[in-house]
C-alpha positions in Angstrom: 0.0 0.0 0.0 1.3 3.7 -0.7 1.2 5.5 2.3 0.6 9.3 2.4 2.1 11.9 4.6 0.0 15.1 4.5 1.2 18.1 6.1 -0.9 21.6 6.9 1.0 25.2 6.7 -0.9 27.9 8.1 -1.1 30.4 10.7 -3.6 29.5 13.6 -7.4 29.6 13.6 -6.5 28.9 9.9 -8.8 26.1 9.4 -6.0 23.0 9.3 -7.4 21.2 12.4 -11.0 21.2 10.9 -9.9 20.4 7.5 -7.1 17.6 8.7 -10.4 15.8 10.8 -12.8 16.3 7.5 -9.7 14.5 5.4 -9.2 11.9 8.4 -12.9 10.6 7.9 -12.6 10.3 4.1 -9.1 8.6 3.9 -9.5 4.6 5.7 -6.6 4.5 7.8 -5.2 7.8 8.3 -4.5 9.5 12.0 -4.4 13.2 12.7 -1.2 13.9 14.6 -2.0 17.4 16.6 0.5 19.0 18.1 -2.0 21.3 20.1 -3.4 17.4 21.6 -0.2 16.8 22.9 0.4 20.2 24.7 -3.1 19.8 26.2 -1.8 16.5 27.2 1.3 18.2 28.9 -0.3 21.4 29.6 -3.0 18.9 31.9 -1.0 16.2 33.7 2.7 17.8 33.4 3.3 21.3 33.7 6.0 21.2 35.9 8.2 19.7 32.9 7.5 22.5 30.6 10.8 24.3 29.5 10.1 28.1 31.3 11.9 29.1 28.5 13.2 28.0 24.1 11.2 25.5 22.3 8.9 22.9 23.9 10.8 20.0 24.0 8.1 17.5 25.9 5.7 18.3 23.3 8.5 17.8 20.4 9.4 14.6 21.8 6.0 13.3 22.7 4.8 13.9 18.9 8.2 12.2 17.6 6.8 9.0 19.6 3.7 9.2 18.4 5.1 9.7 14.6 7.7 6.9 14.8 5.3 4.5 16.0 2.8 5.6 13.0 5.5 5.1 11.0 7.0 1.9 12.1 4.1 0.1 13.7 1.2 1.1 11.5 0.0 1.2 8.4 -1.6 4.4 8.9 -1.5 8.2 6.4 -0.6 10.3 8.5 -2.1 14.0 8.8 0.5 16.4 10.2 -1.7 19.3 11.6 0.7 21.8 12.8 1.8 25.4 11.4 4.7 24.1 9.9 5.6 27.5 8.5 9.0 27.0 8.5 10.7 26.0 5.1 13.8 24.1 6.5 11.4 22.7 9.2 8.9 21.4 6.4 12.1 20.0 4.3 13.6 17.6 7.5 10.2 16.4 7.9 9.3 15.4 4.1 12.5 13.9 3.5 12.5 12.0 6.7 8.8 10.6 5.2 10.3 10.4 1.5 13.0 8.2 3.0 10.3 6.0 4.1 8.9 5.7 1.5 6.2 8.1 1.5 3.9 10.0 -0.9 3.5 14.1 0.2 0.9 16.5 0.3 1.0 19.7 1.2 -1.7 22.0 2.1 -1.4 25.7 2.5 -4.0 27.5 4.0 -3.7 31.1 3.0 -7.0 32.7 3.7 -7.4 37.0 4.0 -6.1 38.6 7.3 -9.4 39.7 7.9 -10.8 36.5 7.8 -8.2 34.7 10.5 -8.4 37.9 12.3 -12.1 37.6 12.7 -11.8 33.7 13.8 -9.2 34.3 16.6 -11.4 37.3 18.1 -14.5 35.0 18.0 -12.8 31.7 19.4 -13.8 30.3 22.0 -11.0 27.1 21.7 -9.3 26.1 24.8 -6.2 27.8 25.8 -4.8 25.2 27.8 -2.5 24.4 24.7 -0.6 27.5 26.0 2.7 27.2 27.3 4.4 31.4 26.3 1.3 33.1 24.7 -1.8 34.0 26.6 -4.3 34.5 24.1 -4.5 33.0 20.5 -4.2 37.0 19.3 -0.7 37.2 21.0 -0.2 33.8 19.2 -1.3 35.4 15.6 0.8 38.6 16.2 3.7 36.6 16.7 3.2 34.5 13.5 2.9 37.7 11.7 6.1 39.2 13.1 7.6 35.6 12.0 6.0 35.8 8.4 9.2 38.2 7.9 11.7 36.0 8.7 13.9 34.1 5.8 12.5 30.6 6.3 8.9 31.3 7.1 7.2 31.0 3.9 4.2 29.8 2.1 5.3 26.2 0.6 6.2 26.3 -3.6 5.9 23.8 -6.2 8.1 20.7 -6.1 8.7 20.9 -1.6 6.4 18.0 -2.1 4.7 15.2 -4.1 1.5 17.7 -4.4 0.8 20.8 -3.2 -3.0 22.5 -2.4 -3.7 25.9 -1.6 -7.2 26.9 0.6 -7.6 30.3 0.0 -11.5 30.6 1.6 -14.4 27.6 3.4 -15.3 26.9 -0.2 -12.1 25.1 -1.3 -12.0 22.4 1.7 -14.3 20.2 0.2 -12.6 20.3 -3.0 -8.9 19.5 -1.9 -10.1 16.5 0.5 -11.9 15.6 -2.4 -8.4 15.5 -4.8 -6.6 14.3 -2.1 -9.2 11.2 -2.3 -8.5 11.0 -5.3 -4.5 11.0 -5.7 -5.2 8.4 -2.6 -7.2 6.2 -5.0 -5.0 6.9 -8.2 -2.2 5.4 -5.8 -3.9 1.9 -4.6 -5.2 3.6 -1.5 -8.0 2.2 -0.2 -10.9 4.5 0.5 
């Protein structure tokens, strides 16, 4: 069977967790891995591990583990639903899946300012996920700032097997169904 590795790049409130579950109904045997799931996780049972300060290691390692054993134990897609914003970032991770002999799908979800802007001021998601930032709009703010940075950028042509952009609500249902589709062209089973 060709497996799929399918990753979502977008700022938060974005859409990528909504459309990642959508896609993980449609495709048999594919698992959403979440990195906000595992921070709750953390964030719930062990706070007092949490780095006061640089990158969240727990939460790194805890969705490694979950990831290898996908990988090596399972049969399973797999639905990376993070940011992954960062062009070397997105890079390590689809060649460590190429070298396992994966098929790639990205997903960039660039919808209007306005319209993420509007989501985060309306949310009412948990904030337990929280470790630095206090609000999702402090969370937003400092994804802008990043957006200037060399290696944040939208993904390009060729970073991956295939690449999908959702620009507005009316082009989720489309990709997942492409993405079906690519999955059936493949020997997937639906």
């Amino acid at each position: 069977m060709n497996r799929f590795i399918i990753m979502t790049v977008g700022k938060t409130h974005s859409g990528k967790t909504t459309f990642a579950n959508k896609l993980e109904e449609k495709l048999i045997d594919a698992v959403v891995v979440d990195q906000d799931l595992q921070a709750e996780f953390i964030n719930t049972y062990y706070r007092k591990l949490l780095a006061k300060q640089g990158p969240n290691t727990i939460k790194y390692a805890v969705t490694k583990a979950i990831v290898d054993h996908a990988v090596e134990q399972t049969d399973c897609h797999l639905i990376i639903c993070n940011s992954n914003r960062s062009k070397s970032g997105r890079k390590d991770l689809l060649d460590y899946f190429h070298s396992k002999g994966f098929n790639s799908i990205l997903v960039n979800f660039d919808l209007p300012a306005h319209v993420i802007e509007e989501r985060v001021a309306t949310s009412s998601r948990s904030k337990i996920i929280f470790r630095s930032a206090t609000t999702f709009e402090e969370v937003l703010a400092r994804q802008n700032a990043e957006s200037n940075k060399v290696d944040v950028s939208a993904p390009m042509e060729g970073e991956a097997d295939h690449l999908f952009v959702i620009r507005g609500e009316e082009d989720v249902e489309c990709v997942i169904q492409e993405i079906a589709g690519i999955h059936r062209l493949r020997g997937g089973d639906l």
